[in-house]
C-alpha positions in Angstrom: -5.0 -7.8 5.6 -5.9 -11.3 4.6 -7.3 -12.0 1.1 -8.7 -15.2 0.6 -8.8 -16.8 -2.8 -11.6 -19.7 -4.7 -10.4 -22.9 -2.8 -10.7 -21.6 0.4 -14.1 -19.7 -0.1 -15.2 -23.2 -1.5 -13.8 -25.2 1.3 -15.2 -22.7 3.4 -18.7 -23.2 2.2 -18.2 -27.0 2.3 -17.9 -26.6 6.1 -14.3 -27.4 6.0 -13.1 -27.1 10.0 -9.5 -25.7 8.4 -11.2 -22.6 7.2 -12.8 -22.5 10.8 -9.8 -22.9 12.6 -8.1 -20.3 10.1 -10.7 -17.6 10.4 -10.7 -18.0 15.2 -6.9 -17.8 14.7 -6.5 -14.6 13.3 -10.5 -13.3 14.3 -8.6 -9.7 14.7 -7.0 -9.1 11.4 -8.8 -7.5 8.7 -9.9 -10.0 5.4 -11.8 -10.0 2.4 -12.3 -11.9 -0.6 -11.4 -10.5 -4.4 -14.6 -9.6 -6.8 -13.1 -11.9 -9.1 -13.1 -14.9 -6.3 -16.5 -14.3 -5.0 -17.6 -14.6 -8.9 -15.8 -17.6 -9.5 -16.9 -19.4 -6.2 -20.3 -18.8 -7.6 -20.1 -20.0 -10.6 -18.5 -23.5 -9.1 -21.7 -23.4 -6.4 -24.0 -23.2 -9.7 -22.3 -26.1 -11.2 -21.0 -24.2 -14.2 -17.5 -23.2 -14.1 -15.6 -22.1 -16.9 -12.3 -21.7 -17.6 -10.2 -18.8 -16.0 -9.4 -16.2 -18.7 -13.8 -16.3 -19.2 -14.4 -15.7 -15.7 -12.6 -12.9 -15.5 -14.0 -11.4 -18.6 -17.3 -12.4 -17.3 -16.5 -10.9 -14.0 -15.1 -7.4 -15.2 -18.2 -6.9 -17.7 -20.7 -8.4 -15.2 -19.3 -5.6 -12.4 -19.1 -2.7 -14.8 -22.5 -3.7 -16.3 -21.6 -4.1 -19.8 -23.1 -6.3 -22.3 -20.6 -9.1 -23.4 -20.9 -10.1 -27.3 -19.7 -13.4 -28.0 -20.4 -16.6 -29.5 -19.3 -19.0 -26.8 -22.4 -20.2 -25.2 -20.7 -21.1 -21.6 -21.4 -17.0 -20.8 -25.2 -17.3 -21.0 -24.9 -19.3 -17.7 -23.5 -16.5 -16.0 -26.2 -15.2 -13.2 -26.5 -11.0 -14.0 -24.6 -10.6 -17.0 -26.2 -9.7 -20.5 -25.0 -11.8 -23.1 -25.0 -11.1 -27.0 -24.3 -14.0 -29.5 -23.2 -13.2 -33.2 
């Protein structure tokens, strides 16, 4: 099984003929891409990434539905997750 991480979803997305060439070279082997880099690739597409340790917070609450409660700001740009500021 093949797990593919940001940079290559990214570069994937961005048409680059590496990923292409990757993907026909092993067409038969199972793959799939972690929550937390499918989160993170979107964020980078929306033009708002933020820095690691926050994505994944933002991830884990975002996929278990909870409301986050902080006061950085960068969170509210997060597509799907509820957001509380103190």
């Amino acid at each position: 099984m093949i797990a593919f991480d940001t940079t290559f979803l990214v570069d994937y997305l961005e048409g680059d003929p590496a990923t292409k060439a990757f993907l026909e070279d092993r067409n038969h082997e199972p793959f799939y891409a972690p929550s937390i880099a499918l989160f993170e690739t979107e964020l980078l597409a929306d033009g708002t990434p933020i820095n690691l340790r926050d994505v994944l917070i933002a991830g884990i609450c975002r996929h278990n539905g909870a409301c986050l409660v902080s006061r950085a700001s960068h969170f509210e740009h997060v597509g799907g997750l509820e957001t509380v500021a103190y």
